[in-house]
Backbone as a ProteinNet text record, in pm:
[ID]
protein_1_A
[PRIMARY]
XXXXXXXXXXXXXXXXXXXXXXXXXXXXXXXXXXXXXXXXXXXXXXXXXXXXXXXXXXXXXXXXXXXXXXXXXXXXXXXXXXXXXXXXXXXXXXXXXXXXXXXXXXXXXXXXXXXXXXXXXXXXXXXXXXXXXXXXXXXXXXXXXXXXXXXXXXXXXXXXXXXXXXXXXXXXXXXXXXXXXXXXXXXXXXXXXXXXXXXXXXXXXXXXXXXXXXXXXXXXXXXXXXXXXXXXXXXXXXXXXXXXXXXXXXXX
[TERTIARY]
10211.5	10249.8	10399.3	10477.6	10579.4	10692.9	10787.5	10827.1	10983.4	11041.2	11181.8	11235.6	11336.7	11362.1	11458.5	11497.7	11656.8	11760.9	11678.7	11801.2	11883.2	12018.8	12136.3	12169.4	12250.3	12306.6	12445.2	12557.1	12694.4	12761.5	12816.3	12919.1	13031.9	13161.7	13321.6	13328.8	13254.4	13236	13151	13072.6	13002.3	12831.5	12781.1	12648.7	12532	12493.8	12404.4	12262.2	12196.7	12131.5	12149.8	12099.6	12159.2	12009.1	12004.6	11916.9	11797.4	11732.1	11546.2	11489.6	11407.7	11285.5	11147	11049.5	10902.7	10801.8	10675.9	10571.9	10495.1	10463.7	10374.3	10238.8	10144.5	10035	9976.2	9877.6	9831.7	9728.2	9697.8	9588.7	9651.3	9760.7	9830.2	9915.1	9966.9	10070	10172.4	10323	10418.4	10520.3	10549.8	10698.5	10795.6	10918.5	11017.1	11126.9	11129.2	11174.7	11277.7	11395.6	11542.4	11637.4	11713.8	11832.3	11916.9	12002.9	12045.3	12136.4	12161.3	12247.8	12188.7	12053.2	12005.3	11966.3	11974.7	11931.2	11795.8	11731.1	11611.8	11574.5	11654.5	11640.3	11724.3	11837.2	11866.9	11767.6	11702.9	11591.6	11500.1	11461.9	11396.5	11399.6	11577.4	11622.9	11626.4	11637.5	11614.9	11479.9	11391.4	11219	11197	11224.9	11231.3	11291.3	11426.4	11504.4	11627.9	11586.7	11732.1	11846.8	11839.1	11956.5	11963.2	12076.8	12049.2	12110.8	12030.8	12082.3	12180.6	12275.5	12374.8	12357.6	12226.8	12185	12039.2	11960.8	11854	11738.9	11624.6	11535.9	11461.2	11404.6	11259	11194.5	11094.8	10918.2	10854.9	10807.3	10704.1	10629.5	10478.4	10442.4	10435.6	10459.6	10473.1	10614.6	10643.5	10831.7	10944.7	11056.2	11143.6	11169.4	11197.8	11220.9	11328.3	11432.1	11524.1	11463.2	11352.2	11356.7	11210.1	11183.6	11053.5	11118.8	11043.8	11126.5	11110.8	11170.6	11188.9	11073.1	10980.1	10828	10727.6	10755	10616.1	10675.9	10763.7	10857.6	10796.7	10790	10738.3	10579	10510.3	10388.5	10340.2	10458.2	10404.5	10470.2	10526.2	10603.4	10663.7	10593.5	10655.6	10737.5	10867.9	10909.2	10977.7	10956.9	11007.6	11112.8	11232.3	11358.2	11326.9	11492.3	11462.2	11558	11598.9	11670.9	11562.9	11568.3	11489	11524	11681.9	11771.6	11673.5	11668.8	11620.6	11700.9	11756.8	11859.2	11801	11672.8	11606.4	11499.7	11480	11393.5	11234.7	11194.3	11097.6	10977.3	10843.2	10757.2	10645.8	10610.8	10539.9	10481	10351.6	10295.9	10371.3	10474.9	10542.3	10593.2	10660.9	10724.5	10588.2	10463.8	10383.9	10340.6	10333.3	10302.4	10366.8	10518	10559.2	10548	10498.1	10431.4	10335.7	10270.5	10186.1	10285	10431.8	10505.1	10478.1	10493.6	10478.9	10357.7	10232.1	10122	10097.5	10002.3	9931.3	9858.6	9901.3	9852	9644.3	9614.8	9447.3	9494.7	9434.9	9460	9373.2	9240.1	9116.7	9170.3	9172.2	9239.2	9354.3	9480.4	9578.5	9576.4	9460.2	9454.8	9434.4	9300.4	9237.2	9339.7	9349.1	9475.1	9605.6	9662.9	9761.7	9660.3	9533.2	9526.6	9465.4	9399.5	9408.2	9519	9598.4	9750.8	9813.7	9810.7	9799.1	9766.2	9598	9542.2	9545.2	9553.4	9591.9	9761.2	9829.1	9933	9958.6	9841.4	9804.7	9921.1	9945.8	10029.6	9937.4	9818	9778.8	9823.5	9823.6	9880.3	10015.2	10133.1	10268.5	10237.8	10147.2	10168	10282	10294.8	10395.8	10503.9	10565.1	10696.2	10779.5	10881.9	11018.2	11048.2	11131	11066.3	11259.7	11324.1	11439	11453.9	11344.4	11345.6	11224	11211.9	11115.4	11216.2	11142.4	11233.5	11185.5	11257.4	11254.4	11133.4	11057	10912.9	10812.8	10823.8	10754.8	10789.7	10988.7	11008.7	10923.5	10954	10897.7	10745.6	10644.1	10524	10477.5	10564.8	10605.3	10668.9	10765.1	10750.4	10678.7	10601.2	10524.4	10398.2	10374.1	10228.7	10277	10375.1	10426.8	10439.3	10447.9	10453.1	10325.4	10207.7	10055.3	9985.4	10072.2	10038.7	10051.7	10168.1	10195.6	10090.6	10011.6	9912.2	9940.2	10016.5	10071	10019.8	10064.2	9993.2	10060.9	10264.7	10325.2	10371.2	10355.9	10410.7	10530.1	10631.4	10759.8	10826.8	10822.1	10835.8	10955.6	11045.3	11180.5	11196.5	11145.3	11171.1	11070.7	10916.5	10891.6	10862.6	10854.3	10814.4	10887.4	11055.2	11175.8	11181.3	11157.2	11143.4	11036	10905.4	10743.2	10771.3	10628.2	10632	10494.8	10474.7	10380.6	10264.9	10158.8	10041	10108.4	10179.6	10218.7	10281.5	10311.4	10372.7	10233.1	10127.3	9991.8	9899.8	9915.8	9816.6	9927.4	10019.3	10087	10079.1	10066.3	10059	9897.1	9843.7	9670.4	9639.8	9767.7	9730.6	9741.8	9886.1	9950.9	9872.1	9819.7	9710.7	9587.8	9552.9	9429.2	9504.1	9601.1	9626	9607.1	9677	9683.1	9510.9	9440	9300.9	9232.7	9264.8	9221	9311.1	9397.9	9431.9	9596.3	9622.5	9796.2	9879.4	10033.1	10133	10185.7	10169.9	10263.8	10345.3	10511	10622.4	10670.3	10675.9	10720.3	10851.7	10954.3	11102.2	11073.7	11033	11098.3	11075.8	11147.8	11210.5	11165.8	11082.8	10943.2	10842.5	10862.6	10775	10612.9	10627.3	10479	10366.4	10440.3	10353.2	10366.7	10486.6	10449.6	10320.2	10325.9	10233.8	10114.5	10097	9914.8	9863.1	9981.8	9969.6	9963	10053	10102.4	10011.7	9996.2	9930.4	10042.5	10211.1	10297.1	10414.9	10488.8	10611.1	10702.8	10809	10935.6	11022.6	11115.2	11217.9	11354.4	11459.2	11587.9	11723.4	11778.4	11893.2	12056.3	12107.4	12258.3	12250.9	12113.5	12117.9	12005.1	11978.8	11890.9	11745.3	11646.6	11532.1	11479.8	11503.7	11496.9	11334.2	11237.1	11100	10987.5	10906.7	10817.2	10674.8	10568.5	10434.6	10372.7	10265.6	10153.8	10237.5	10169.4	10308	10283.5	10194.8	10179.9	10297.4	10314.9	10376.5	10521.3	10540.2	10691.9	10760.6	10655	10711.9	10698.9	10735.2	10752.2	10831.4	10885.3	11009.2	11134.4	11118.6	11219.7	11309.3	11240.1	11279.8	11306.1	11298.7	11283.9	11455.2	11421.1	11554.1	11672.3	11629.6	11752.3	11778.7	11699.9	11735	11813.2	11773.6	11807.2	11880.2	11900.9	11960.9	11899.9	11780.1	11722.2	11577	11587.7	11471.8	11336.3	11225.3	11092.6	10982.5	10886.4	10761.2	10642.1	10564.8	10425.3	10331.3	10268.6	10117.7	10053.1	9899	9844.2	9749.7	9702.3	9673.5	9535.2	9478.7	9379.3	9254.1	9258.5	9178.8	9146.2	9282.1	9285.7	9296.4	9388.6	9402.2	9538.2	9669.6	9756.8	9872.7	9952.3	10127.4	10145	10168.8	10271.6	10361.9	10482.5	10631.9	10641.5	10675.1	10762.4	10910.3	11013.6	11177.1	11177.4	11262.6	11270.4	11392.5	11374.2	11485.6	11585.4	11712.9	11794.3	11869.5
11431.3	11293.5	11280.8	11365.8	11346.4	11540	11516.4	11656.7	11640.7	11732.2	11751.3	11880.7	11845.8	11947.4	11983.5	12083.5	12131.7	12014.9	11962.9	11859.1	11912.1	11802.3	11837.3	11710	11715	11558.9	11581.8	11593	11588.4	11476.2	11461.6	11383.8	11468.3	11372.9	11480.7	11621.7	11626.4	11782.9	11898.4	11819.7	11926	11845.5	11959.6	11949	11971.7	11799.1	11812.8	11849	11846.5	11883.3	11993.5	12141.4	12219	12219.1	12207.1	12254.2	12301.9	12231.5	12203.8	12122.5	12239.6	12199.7	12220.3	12120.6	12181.1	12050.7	12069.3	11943.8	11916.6	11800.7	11781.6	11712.2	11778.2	11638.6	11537.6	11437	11402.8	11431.7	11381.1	11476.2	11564.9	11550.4	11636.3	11630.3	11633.4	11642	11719.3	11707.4	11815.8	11766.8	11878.4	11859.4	11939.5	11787.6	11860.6	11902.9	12051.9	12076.9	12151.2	12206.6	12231.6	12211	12281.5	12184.4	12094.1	12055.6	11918.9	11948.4	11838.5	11888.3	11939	11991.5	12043.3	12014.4	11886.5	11777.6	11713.1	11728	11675.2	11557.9	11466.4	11295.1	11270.1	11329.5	11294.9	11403.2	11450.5	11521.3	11408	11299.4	11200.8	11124.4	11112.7	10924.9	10959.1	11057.2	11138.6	11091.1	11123.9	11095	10971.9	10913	10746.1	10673.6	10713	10660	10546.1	10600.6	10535.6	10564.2	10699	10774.7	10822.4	10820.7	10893.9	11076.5	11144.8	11270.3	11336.4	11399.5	11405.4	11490.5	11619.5	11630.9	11652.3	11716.3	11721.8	11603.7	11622.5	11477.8	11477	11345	11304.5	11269	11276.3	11216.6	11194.7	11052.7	10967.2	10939	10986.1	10969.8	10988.1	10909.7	10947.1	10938.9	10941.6	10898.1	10930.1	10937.9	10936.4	10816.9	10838.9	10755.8	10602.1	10669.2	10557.1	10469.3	10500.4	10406.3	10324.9	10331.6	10221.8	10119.2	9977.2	9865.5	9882	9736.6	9770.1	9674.4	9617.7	9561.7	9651.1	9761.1	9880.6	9969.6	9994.9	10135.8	10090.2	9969.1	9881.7	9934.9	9961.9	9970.9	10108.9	10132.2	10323.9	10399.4	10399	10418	10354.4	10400.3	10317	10445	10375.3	10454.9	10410.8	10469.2	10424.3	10508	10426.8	10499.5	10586.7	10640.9	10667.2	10536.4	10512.9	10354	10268.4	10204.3	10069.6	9920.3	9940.8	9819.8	9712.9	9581.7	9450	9333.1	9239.2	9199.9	9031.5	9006.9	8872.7	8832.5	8767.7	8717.1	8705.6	8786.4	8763.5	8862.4	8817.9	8830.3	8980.3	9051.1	9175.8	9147.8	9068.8	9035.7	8974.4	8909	8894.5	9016	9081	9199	9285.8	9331.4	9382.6	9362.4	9209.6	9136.4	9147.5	9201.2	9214	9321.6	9373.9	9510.2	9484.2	9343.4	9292.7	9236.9	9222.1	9106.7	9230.5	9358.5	9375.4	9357.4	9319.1	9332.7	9149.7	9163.8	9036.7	8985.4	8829.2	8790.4	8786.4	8852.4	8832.6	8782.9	8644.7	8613.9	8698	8686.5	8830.3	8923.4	8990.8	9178.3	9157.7	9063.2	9071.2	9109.1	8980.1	8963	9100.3	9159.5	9284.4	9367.6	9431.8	9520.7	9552.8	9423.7	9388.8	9375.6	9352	9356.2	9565.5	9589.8	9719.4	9790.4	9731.1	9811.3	9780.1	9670.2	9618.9	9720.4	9710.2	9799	9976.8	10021.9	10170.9	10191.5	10099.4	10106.2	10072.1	10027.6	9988.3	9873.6	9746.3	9668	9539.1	9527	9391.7	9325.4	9370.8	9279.4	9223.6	9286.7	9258.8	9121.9	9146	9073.8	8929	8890.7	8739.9	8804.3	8874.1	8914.2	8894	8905.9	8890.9	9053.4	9104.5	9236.8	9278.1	9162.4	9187.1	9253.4	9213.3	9245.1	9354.7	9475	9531.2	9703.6	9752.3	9912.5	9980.2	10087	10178.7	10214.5	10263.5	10316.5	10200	10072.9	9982.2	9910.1	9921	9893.5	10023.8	10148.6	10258.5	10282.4	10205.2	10200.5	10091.3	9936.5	9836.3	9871.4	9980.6	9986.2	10109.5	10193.5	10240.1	10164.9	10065.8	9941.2	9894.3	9857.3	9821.6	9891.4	9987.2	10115.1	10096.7	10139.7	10143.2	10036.2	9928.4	9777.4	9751.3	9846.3	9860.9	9952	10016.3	10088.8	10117.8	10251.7	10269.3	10422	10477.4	10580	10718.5	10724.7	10835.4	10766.7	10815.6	10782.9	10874.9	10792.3	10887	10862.5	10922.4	10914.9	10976.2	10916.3	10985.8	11029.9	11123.9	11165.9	11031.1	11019.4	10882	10885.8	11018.6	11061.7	11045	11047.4	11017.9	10976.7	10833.4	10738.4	10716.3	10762.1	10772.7	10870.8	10825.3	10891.3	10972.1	11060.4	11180.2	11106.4	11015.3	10935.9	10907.2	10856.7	10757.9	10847.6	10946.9	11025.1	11128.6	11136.1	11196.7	11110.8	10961.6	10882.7	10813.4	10855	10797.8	10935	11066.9	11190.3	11203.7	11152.5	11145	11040	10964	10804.2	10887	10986.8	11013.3	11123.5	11227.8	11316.2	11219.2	11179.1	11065.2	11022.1	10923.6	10901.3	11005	11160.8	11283.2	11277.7	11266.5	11316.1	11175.6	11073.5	11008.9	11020.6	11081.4	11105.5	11066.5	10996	10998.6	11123.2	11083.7	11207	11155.5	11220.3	11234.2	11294.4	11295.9	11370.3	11329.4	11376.1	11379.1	11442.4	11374.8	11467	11479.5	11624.3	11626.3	11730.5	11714.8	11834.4	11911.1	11869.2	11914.6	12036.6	12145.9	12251.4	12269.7	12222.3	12259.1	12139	12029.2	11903.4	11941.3	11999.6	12052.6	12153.5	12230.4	12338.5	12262.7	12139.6	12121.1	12004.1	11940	11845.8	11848.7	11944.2	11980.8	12080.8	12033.4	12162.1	12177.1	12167.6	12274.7	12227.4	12323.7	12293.2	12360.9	12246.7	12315.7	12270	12400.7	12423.2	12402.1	12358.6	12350.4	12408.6	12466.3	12520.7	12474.4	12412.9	12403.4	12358.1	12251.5	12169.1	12242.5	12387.1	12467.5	12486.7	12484.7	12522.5	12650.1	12679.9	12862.2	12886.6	12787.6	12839.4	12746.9	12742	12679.2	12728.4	12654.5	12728.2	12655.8	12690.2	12722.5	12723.7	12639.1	12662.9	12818.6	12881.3	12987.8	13107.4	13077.9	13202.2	13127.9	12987.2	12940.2	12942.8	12929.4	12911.9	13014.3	13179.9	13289.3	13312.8	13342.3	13376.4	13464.9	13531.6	13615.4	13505.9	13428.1	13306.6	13187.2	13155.3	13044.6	13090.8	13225.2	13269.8	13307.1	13330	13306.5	13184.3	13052.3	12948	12828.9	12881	12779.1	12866.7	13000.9	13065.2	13058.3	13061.8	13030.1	13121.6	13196.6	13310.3	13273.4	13276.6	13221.2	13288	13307.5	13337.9	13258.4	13296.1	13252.6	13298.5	13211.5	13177.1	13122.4	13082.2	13009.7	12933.7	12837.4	12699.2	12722.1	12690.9	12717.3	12615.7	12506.6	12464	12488.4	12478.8	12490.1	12592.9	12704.2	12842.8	12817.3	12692.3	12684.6	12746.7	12749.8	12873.8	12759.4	12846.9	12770.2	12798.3	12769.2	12833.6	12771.6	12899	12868.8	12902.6	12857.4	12941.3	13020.6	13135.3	13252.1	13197.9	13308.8	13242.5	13356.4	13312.5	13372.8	13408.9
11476.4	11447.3	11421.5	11379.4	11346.8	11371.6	11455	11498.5	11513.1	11456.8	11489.2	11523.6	11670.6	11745.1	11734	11667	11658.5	11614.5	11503.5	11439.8	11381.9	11376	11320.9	11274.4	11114.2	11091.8	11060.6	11138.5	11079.2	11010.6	10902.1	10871.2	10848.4	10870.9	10822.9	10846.3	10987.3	11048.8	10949.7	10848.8	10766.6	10800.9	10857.6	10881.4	10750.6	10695.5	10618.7	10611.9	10778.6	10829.4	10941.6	10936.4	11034.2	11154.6	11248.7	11317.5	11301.4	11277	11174.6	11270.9	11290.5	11357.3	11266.1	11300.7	11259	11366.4	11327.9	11362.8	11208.9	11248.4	11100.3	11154.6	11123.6	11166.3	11111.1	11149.8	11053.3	10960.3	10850.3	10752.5	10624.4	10686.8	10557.2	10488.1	10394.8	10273.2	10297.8	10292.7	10308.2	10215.2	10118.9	10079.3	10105.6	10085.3	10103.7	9966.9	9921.5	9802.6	9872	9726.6	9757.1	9654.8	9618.5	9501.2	9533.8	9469.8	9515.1	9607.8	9712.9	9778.7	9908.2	9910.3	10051.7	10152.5	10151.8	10312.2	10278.7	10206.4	10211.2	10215.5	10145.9	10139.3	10293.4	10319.5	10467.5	10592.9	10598.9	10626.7	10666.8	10538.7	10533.9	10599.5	10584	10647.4	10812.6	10860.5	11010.7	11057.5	11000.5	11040.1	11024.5	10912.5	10922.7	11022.7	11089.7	11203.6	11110.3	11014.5	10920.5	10988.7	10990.1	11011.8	11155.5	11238.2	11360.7	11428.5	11457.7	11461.9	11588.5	11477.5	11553.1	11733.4	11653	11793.1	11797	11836.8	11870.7	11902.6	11855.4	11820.7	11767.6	11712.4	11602.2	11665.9	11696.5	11751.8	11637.6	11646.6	11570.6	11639.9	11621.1	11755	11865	11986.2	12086	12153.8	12083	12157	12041.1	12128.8	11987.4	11895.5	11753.9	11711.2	11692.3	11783.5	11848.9	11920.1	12007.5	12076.9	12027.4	11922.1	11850.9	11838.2	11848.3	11818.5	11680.4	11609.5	11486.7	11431.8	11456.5	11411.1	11457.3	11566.8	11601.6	11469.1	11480.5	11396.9	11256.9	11205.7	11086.4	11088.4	11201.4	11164.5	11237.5	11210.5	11213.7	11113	11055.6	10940.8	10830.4	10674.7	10577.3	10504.3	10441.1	10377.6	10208.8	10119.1	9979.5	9938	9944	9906.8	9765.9	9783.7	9594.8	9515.3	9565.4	9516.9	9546.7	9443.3	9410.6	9350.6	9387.7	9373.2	9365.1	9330.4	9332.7	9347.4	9423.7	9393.4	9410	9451.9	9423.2	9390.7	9347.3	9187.6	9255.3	9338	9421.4	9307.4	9309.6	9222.9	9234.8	9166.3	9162.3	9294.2	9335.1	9382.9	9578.5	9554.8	9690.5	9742.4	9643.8	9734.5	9748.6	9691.6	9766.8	9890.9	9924.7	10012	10147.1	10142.2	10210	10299.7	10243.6	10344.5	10448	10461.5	10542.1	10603.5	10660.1	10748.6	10851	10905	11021.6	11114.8	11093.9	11112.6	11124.2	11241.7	11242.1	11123.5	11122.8	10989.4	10966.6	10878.4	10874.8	10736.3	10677	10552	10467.9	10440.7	10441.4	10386.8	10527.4	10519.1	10405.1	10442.1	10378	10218	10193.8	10015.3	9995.4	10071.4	10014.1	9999.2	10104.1	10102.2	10007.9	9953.6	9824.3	9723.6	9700.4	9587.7	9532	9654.4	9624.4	9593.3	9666.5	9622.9	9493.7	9417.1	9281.2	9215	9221.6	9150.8	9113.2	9263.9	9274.4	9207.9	9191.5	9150.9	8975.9	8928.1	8798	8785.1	8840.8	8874.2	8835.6	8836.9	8841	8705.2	8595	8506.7	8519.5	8640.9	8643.5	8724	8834.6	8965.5	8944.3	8828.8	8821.8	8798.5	8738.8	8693.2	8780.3	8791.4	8857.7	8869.4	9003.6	9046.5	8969.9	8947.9	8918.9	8703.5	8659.5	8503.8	8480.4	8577.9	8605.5	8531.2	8457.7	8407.4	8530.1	8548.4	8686.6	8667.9	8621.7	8646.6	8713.5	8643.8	8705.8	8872	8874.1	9005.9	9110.8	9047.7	9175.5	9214.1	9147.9	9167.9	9241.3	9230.1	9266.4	9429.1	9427.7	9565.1	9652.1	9558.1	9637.8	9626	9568.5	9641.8	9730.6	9789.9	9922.4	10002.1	10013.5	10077.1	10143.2	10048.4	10031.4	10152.8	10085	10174.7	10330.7	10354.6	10488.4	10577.2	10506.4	10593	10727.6	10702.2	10840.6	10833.3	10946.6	10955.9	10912.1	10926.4	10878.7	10737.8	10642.3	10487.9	10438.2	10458.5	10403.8	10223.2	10170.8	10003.8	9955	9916.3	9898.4	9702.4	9659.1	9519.1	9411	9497.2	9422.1	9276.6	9238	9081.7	8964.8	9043.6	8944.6	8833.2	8829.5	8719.5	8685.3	8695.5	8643.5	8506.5	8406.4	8290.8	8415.7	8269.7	8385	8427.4	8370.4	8403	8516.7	8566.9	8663	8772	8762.1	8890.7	8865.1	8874.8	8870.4	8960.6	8932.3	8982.7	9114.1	9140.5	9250.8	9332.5	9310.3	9357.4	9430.5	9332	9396.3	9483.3	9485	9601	9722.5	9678.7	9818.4	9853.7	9799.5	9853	9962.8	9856.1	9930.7	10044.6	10047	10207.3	10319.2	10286.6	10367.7	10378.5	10291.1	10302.5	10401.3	10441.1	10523.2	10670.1	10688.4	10792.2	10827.5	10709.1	10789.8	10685.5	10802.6	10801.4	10687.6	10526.4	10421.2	10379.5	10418.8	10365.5	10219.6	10113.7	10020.7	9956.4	9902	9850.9	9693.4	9674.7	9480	9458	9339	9271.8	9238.3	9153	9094.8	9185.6	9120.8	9228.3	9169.1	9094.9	9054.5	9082.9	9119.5	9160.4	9310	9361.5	9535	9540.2	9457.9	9484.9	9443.6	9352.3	9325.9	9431.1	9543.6	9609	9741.4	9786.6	9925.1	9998.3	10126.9	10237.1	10257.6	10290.7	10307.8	10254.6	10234.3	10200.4	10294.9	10277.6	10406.8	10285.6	10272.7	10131	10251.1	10189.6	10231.1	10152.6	10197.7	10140.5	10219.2	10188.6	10289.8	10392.3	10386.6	10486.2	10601.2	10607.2	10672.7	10632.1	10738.9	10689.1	10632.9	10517.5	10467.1	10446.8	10452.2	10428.9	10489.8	10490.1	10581.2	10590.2	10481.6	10469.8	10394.6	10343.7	10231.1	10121.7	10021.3	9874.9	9828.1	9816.6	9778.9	9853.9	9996	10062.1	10053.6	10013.4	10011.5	9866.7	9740.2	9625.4	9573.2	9602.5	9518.9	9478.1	9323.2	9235.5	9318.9	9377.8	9484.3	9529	9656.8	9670.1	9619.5	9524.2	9423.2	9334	9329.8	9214.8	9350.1	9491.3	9592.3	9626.7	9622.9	9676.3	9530.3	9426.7	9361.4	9222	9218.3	9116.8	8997.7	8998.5	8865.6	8920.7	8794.3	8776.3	8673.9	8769.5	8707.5	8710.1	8639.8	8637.7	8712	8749.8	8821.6	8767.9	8702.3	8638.1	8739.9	8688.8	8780.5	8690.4	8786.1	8681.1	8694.6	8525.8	8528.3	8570.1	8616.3	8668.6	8840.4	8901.1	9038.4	9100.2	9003.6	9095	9127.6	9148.2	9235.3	9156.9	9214.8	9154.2	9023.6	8968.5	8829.3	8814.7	8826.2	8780.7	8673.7	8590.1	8430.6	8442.6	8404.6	8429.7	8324.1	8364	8288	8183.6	8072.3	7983.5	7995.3	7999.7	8034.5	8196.8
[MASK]
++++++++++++++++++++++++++++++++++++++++++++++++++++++++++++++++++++++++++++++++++++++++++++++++++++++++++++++++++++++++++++++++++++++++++++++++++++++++++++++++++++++++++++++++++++++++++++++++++++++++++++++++++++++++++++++++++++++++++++++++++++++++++++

C-alpha cells in the first residue's frame, strides 16, 4: 500500500532523508522511531506527498504520490501533524466533520462516522467548544478524530502521543492498532520505544536521515543498538502481561 524507492530529501545540500527504501502493507502498524533530528517526521511528510523527493519515489497505492489529485490523495490518505495550530473559532464537532469534505456527501454515514469519532476520541462532551481555547492534549485527540473521520485507508500519525497524559496516548494507540487490525496502512512517529514495541508489527529506526534498522520490534529494539543509535545505554525487561521488550535506561 504504501513503498518508497531509494528516497532522498535534500535541503541546503544536506540530505535529511538519505536513500530509504521499504514497502508497507496494509493490516499493519509501523513505527517510525530515532532521535531527534533523524528524518522521521520528514520521512512522513514524503509518504503523505507534503513534501516532494529530491530523488527516488513514493507509491500510495497504485501510483506515485505526485500524481494523486488532491480530493483522491484526500481519500486515500489522512495525516495528523504534530502541530496542531488552530487559528479559527470553528467548533470540536466542525473540525471533526471535516474529515468527511473529501468523500461524497451521505448525511447518515456522515453523522455516524463523526460521532464515532467523538466518542473513540472521548470528545463528546467538547463537541461545542471552540477548537481555538482547546489545551494541547484536547486539540491532538481533536485532530486525530478527524483523522479517524476521514476513513481512509493509509493513516499517517506524526508524534500523536506528545501532548496526551498517558490514558489518552493508550486509548489513541489502541484506535490506531485497531485501524491496522481492520486492514489499513498505519505509520506512526514517536519517541517513545516502549509504546513502539507494545503497538507496532515493525519498526523502521532512523539515524542521519538513513534507514539503520528495519523489523520486528524485538530484532530492531536491542540495547546494542539502541545505545549505538541514540547514545544512551538500557536494559530490557519484558512486560509482564504481553511478553513485549521493555527498555529501562541505564543509570549512568
Amino acid at each position: 500500500m504504501i513503498r518508497a524507492a531509494s528516497v532522498s530529501y535534500v535541503v541546503g545540500g544536506r540530505a535529511l532523508v538519505d536513500d530509504v527504501a521499504f514497502d508497507l502493507p496494509g493490516g499493519t502498524l509501523t513505527a517510525l522511531v530515532g532521535p531527534n533530528g533523524a528524518g522521521k517526521s520528514t520521512m512522513l511528510g514524503l509518504l503523505s506527498g507534503d513534501l516532494e523527493a529530491s530523488a527516488g519515489t513514493v507509491h500510495l497505492g497504485d501510483r506515485p504520490v505526485a500524481e494523486w489529485k488532491v480530493k483522491d490523495l484526500a481519500r486515500q490518505r489522512g495525516v495528523m501533524l504534530q502541530q496542531q495550530a488552530a487559528h479559527f473559532g470553528f467548533s470540536v464537532e466542525e473540525t471533526v466533520e471535516m474529515g468527511r469534505l473529501p468523500h461524497d456527501v451521505d448525511p447518515g454515514r456522515d453523522r455516524e462516522i463523526v460521532e464515532s469519532a467523538l466518542r473513540g476520541s472521548d470528545l463528546a462532551a467538547l463537541r461545542r467548544r471552540d477548537v481555538t481555547t482547546l489545551s494541547g492534549g484536547e486539540g491532538a485527540r481533536t485532530a486525530y478524530a478527524r483523522v479517524v473521520a476521514q476513513t481512509t485507508p493509509v493513516v499517517l500519525l506524526d508524534e500523536p502521543t506528545a501532548a496526551l497524559d498517558l490514558r489518552a496516548q493508550e486509548a489513541l494507540l489502541r484506535s490506531a492498532r485497531a485501524k491496522a487490525d481492520e486492514g489499513a496502512a498505519v505509520v506512526v512517529v514517536l519517541h517513545d520505544l516502549n509504546q513502539a514495541a507494545r503497538y507496532a508489527d515493525r519498526v523502521l529506526m532512523f539515524s542521519g536521515g538513513r534507514l539503520v534498522a528495519d523489523g520486528p520490534p524485538p530484532e530492531v529494539l536491542t540495547p546494542p543498538r539502541i545505545e549505538e543509535v541514540y547514545g544512551q545505554r538500557v536494559h530490557l525487561m519484558e512486560h509482564p502481561e504481553t511478553g513485549a521488550p521493555v527498555l529501562v535506561p541505564a543509570h549512568g
